[in-house]
NUDRENMAR-893351 format. One record per residue (C-alpha): residue in three letters; x, y, z. Coordinates in pm, 1 decimal. Each point is the difference from the previous one (the first is absolute). Layout:
BEGIN
REC  residuo        c1        c2        c3
REC      ALA         X         Y         Z
...
END
This chain:
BEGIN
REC  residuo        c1        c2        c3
REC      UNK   10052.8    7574.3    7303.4
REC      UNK     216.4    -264.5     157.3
REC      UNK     151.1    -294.7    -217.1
REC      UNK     -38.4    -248.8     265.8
REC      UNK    -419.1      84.0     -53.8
REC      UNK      27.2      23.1    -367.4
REC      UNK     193.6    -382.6     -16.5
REC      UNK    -195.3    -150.8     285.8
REC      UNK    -309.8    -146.7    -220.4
REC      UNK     277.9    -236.2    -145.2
REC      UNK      43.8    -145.7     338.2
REC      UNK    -137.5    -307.8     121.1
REC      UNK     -71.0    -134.4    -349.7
REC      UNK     -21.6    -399.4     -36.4
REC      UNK     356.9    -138.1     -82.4
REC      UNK    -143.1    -156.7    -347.5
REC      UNK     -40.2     416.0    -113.3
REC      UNK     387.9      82.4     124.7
REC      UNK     127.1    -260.6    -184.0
REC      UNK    -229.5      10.6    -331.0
REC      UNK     120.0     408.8      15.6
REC      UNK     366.6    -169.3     -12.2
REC      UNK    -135.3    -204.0    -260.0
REC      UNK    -121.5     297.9    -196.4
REC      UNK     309.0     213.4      15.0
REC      UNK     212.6    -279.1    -126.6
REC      UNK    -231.8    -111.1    -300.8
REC      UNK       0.7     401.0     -62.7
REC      UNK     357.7      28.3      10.5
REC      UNK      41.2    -249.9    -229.0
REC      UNK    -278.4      83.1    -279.5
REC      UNK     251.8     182.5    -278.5
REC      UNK    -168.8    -150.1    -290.2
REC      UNK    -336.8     118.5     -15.0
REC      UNK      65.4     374.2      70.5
REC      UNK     215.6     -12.7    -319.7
REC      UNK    -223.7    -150.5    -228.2
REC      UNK    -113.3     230.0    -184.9
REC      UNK     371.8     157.4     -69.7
REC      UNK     157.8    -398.8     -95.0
REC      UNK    -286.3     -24.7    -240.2
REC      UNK      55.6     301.4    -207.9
REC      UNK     359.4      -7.9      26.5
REC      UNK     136.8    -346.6      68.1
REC      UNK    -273.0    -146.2    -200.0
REC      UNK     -56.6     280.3    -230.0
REC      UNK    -389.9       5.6     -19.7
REC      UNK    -200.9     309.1     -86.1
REC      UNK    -217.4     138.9     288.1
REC      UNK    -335.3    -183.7     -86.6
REC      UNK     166.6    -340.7     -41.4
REC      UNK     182.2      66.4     341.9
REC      UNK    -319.4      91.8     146.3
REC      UNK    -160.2    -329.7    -101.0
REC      UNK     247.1    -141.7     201.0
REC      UNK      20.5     191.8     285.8
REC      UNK    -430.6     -17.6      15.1
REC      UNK      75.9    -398.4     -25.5
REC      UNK     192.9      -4.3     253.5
REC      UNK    -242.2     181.3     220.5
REC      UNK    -287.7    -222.5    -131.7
REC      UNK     208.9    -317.6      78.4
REC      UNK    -121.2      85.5     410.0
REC      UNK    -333.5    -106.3    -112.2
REC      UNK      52.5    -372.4     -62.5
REC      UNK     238.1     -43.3     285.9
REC      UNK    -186.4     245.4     276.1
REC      UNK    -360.6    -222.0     -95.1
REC      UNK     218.1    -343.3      20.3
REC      UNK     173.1     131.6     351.1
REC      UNK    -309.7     143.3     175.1
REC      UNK    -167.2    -277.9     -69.4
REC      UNK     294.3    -293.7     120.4
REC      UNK      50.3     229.4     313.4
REC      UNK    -358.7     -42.7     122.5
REC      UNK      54.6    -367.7     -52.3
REC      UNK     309.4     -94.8     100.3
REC      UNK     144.1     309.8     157.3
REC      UNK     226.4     318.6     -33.7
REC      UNK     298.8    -118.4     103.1
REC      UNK      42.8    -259.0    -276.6
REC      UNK    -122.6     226.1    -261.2
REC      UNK     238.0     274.4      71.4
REC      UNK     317.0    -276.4      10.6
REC      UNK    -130.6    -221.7    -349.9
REC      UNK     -60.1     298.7    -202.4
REC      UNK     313.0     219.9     140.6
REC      UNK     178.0    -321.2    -107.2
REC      UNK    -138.3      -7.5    -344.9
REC      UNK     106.8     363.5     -31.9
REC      UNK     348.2     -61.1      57.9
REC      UNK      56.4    -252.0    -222.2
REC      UNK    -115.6     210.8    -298.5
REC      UNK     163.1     335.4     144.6
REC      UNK     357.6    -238.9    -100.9
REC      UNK     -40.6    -113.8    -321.3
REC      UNK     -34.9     406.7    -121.4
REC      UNK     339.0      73.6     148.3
REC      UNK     154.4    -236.7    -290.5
REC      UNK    -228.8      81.7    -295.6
REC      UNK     192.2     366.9    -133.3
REC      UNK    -264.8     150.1    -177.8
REC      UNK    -222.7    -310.2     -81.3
REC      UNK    -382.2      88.1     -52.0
REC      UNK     -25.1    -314.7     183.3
REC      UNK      75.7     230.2     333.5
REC      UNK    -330.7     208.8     -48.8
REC      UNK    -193.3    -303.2      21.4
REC      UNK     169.6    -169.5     314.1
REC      UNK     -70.6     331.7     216.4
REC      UNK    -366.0      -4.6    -123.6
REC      UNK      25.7    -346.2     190.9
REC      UNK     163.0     113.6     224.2
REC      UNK    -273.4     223.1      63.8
REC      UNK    -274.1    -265.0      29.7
REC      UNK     196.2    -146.8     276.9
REC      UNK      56.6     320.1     189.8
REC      UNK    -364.9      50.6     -34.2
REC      UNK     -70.5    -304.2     139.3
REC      UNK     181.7      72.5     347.0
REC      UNK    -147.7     384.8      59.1
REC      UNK    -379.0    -124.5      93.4
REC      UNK     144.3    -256.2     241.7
REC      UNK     249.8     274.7     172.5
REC      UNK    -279.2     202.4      19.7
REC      UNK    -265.6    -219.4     155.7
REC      UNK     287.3     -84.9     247.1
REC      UNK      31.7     349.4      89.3
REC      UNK    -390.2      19.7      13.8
REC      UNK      24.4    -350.3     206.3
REC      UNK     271.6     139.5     297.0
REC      UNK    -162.3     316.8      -0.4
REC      UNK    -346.8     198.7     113.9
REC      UNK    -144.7     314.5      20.3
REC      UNK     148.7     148.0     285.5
REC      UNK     369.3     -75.3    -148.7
REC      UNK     -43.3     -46.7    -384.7
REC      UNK     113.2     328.6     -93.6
REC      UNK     296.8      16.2     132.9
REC      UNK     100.0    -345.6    -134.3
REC      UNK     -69.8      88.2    -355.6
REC      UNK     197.6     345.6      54.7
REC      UNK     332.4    -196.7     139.1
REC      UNK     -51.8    -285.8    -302.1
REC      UNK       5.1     310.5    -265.7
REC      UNK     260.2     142.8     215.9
REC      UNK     214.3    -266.7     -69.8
REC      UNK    -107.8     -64.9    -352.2
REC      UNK     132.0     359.8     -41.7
REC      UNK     311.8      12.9     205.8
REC      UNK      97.6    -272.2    -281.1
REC      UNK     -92.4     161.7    -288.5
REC      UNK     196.4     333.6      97.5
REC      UNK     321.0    -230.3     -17.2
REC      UNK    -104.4    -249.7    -302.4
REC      UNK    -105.9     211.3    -257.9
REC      UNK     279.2     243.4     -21.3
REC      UNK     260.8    -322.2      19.3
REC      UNK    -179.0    -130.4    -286.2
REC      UNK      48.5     327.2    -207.4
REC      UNK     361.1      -3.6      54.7
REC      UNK      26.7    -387.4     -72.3
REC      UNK    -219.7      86.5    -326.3
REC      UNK     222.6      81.2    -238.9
REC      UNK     307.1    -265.9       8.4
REC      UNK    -121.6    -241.8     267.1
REC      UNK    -388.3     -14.1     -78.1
REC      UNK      26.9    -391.2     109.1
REC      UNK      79.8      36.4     319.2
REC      UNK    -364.5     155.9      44.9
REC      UNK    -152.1    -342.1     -60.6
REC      UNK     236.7    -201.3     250.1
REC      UNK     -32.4     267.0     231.1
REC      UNK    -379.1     -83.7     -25.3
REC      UNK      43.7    -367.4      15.8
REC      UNK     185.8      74.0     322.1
REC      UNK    -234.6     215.9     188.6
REC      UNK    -293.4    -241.5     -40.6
REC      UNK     218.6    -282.3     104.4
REC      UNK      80.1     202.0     387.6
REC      UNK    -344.1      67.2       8.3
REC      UNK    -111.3    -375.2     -76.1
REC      UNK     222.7    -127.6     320.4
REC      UNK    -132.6     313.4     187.3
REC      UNK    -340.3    -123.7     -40.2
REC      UNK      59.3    -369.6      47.2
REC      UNK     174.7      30.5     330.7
REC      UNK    -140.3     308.7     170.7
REC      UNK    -372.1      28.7    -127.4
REC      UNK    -267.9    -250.9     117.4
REC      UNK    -285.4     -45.0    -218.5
REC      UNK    -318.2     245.4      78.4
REC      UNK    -270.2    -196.1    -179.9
REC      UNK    -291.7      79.1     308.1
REC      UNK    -183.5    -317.9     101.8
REC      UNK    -357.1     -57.9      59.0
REC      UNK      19.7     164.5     355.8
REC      UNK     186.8     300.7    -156.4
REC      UNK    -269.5      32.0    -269.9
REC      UNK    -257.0     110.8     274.1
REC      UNK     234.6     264.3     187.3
REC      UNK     -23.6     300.8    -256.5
REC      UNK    -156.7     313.5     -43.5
REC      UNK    -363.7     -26.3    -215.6
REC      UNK     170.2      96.2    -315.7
REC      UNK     283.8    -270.2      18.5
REC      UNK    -283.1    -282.9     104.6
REC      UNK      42.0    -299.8    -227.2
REC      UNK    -253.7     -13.9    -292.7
REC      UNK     -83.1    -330.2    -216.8
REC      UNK      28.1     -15.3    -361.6
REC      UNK     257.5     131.8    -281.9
REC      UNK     164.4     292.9      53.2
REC      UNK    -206.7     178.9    -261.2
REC      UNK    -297.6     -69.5     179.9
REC      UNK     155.6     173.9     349.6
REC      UNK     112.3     335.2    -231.3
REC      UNK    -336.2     -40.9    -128.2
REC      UNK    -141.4      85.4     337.6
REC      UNK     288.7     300.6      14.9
REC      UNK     -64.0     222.4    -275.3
REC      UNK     210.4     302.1     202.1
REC      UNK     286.9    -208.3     -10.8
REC      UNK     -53.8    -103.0    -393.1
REC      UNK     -61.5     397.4    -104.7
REC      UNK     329.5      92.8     262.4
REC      UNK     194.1    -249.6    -195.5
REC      UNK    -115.1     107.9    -335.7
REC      UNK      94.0     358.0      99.9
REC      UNK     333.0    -106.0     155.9
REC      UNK     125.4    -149.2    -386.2
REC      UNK      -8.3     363.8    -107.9
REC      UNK     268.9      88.2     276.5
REC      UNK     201.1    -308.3    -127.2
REC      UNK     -53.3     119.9    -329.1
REC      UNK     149.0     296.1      72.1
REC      UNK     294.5    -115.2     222.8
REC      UNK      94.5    -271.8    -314.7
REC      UNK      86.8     305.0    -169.8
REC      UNK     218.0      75.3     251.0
REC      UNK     196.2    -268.1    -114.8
REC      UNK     -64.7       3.2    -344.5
REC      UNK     -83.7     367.2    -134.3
REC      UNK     292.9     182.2     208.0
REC      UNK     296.3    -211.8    -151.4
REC      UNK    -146.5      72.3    -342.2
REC      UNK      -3.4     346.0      62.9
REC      UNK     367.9     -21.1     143.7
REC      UNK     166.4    -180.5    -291.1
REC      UNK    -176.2     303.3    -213.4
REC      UNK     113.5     291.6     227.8
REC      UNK     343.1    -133.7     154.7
REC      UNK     121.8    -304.6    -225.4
REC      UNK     218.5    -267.4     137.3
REC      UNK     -18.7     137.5     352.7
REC      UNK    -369.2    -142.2       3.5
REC      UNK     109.8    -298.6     182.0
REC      UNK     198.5     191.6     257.7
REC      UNK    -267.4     265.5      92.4
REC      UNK    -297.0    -221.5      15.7
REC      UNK     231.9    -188.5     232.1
REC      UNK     -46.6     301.0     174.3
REC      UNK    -333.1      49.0     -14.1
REC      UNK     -28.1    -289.2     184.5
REC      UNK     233.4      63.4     238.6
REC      UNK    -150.0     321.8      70.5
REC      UNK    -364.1    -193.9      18.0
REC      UNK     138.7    -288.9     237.9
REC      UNK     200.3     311.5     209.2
REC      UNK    -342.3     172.2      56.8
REC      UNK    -196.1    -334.4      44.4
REC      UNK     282.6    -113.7     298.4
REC      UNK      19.6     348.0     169.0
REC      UNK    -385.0     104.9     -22.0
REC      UNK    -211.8    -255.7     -12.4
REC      UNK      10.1     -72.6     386.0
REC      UNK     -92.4     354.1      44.8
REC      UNK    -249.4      49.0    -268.4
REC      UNK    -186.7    -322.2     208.8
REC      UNK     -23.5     127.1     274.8
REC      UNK     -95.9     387.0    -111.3
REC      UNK    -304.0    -219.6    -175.1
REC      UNK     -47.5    -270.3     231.6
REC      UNK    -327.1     138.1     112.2
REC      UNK    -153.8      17.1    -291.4
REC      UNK    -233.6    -268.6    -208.1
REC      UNK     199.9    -238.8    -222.6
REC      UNK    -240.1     165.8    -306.0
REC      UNK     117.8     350.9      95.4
REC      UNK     377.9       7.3     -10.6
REC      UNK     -69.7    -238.9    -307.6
REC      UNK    -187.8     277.0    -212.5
REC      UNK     247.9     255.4     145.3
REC      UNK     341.2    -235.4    -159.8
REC      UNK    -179.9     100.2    -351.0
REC      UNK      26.3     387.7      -1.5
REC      UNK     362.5    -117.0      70.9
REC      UNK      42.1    -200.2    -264.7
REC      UNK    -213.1     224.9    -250.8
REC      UNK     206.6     283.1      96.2
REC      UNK     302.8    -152.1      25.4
REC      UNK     -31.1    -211.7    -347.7
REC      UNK    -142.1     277.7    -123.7
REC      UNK     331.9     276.7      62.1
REC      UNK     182.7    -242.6    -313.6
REC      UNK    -201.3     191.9    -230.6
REC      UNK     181.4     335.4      61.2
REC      UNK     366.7    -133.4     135.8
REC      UNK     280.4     -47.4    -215.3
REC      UNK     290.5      49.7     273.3
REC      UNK      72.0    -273.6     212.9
REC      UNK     -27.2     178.8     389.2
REC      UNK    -342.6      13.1     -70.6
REC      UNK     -59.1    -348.6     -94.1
REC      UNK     136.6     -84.5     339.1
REC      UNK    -249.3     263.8     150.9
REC      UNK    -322.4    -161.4    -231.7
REC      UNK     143.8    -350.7     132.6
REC      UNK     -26.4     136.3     370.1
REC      UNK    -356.5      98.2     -94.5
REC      UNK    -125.0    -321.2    -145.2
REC      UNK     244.8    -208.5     285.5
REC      UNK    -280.9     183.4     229.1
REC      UNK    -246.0    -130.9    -156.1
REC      UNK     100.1    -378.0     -24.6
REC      UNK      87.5      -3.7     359.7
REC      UNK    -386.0     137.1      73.2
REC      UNK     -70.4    -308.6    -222.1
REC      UNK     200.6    -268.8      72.3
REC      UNK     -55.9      35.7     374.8
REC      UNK    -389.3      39.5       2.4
REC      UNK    -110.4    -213.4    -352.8
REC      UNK     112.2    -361.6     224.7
REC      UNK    -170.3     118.1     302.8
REC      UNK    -284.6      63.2    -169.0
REC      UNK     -39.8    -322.9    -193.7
REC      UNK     123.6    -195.1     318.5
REC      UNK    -315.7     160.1     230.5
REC      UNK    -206.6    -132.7    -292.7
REC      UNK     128.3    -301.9     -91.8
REC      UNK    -178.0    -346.2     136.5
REC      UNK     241.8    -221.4     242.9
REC      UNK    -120.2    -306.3    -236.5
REC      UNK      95.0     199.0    -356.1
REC      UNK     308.4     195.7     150.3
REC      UNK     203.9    -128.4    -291.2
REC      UNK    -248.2     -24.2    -283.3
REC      UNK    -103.0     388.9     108.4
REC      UNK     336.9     118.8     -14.2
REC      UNK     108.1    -176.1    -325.5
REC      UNK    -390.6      98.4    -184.7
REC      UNK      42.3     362.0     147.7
REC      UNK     377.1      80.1     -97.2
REC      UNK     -44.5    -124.8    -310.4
REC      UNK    -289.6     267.7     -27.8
REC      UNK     202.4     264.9     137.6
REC      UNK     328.9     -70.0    -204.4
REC      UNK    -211.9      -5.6    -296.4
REC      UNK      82.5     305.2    -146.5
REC      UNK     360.0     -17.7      68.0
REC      UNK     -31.3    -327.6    -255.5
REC      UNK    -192.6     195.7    -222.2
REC      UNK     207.7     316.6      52.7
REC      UNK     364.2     -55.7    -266.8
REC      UNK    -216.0    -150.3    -254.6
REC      UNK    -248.8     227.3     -41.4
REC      UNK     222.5     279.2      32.5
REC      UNK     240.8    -134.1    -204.4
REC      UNK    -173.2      68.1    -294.4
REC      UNK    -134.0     332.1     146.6
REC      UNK     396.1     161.4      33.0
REC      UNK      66.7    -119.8    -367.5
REC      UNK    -267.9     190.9    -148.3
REC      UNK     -78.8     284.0     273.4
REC      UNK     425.3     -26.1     204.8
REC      UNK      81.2     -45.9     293.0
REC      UNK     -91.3     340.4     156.9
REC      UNK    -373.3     -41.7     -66.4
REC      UNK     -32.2    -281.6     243.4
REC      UNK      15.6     232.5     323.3
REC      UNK    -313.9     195.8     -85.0
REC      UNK    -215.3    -336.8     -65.8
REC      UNK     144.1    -150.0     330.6
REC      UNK     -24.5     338.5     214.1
REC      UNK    -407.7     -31.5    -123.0
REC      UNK     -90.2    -293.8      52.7
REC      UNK     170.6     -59.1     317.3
REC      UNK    -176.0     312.7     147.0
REC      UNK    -300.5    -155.3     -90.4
REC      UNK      10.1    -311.4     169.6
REC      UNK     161.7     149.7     296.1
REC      UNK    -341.2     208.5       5.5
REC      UNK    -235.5    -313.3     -30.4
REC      UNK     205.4    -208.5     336.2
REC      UNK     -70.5     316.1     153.5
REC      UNK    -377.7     -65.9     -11.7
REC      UNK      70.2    -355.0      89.2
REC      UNK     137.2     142.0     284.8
REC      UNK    -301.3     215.5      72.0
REC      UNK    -271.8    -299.6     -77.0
REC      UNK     224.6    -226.3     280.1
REC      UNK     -14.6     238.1     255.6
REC      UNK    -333.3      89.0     -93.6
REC      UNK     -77.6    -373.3      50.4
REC      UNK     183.9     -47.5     288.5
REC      UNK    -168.4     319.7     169.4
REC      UNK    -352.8    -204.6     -33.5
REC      UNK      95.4    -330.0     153.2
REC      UNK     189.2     201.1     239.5
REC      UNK    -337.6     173.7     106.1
REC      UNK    -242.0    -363.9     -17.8
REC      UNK     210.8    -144.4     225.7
REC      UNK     -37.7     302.5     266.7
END
């Protein structure tokens, strides 16, 4: 298999997509604060697993205020000054944190930090929905999570060296990312908002609808149920980032930071040198298919932490699960994007991700509670099961799409 054949889909891509993947591996590069959370509670801040899991699940939730607010302003008056007002809010509270030592007052800036950050992802997504079709949508979502990735192998494991004596650089080094990408986006990106001309020049499931945006998922049930089903894989993923360093600090002690530093690295690594082949290995399947497929990954992958104690073989469960979120992450914005009305781009994304990123709000403070009373080992075998078993049910989403698609296929003859 040539290279050349394997790298070609990323060719010929509009020039807002090259420079939002710039965009994306800078902002990624930069994000050392909220892989760490969960460690700077517990030990800088000295909270017991439950309370830090309140937090950490607060912090998640805090995307549901600001993704609602975002997808709604970016259907109104566009993506472009969404992505720059709200990236501009985040900055200014990333700062503050870098001067507060071990204030609780810090917890509560990210969380608002978090609203603002949620405001910006619907509006980057309905402009990557907006420059973008069928014929070329893939392969723009694969280079954006490319890049988001080829950040977070580097970011990550700087923050986890910076942890222990310079844990304040993490928040100006935060601050500083979003500021590049702010002038990035205000110079080089035009705004993608379609027009009434644009409206009409989309495929029947992107034609603009009237009414809220609960009304249009109303008349898309598939997408509702895929969405619902999705949370579970979110659920499980949160864990990654919340139920692993737990179960480091108890098996390795202060090294925690330093290995889950390269955990990450090892996930980004993967991510960076796979992902382009993985896409096009599966770029003939349905969106649906290589969606169900990304949960055996991350059931089995998740699931190895029940049985490992040595570290090798957390890198090899991470390589597992890394699999599986590249599956994911490549197919789930595709998906939503073919579905997704040109009128509600923004509302549908914000609505939607919420949905899906539900259980990964959900996820540290439920299990928080569940590790004090049950530990931390006893997570893998509740994730493993229930992952499985939504990975099971997109399948037959899968099968009732191309079922459906087989009989309009055959009217139309």
């Amino acid at each position: 298999m040539k290279l050349t054949k394997v790298f070609k889909a990323y060719s010929g891509l509009p020039r807002g997509i090259y420079i939002l993947f710039f965009v994306r591996v800078i902002n990624s590069m930069g994000s050392f604060v909220f892989p760490l959370l969960t460690l700077f509670l517990t030990d800088k801040l000295g909270l017991s697993a439950k309370e830090a899991g309140l937090f950490v699940s607060l912090s998640s939730l805090s995307y549901i205020p600001g993704g609602l607010l975002g997808g709604k302003l970016s259907d109104i008056i566009g993506r472009k000054k969404v992505m720059i007002i709200f990236q501009s809010l985040a900055a200014l509270l990333f700062l503050p944190c870098a001067f507060l030592g071990k204030s609780m007052i810090i917890p509560w800036l990210l969380i608002l930090a978090g609203v603002s950050t949620g405001a910006v992802q619907p509006a980057n997504s309905a402009m990557v929905a907006d420059l973008t079709d069928s014929s070329n949508r893939k392969a723009a979502f694969s280079l954006l999570y490319l890049g988001i990735n080829i950040g977070f192998s580097i970011g990550p494991i700087l923050a986890g060296f910076l942890y222990k004596n310079y844990f304040a650089l993490t928040f100006i080094g935060n601050a500083v990312a979003i500021l590049i990408n702010i002038i990035l986006v205000s110079i080089f990106v035009d705004e993608t908002k379609p027009s009434t001309g644009d409206l009409e020049e989309v495929s029947e499931e992107e034609r603009a609808e009237e009414g809220s945006v609960i009304s249009v998922l109303l008349k898309k049930p598939t997408v509702v149920i895929f969405a619902l089903l999705s949370s579970v894989y979110s659920f499980a993923y949160s864990q990654g980032n919340f139920g692993t360093p737990l179960q480091f600090t108890e098996i390795f002690g202060d090294r925690a930071p330093e290995l889950m530093g390269g955990i990450y690295f090892t996930n980004g690594i993967i991510v960076v040198t796979m992902t382009t082949l993985i896409v096009h290995l599966t770029r003939r399947n349905k969106p649906l298919f290589n969606i169900a497929i990304s949960g055996v990954f991350f059931a089995v992958g998740f699931g190895m932490n029940f049985f490992i104690k040595a570290y090798p073989l957390y890198i090899m469960a991470t390589i597992v699960w890394t699999v599986g979120e590249i599956l994911n992450a490549t197919n789930s914005g595709v998906y939503i994007a073919d579905h997704a009305p040109s009128s509600h781009r923004g509302r549908f994304n914000s609505v939607l991700n919420i949905i899906t990123n539900g259980g990964s709000a959900i996820g540290p403070v439920i299990m928080g509670g569940y590790i004090e009373n049950l530990g931390v080992r006893y997570v893998w075998p509740l994730v493993f099961s229930v992952t499985m078993l939504s990975a099971i049910l997109i399948y037959i989403l899968h099968l009732r799409e191309v079922k459906k698609h087989n009989i309009v296929q055959s009217m139309n003859k």
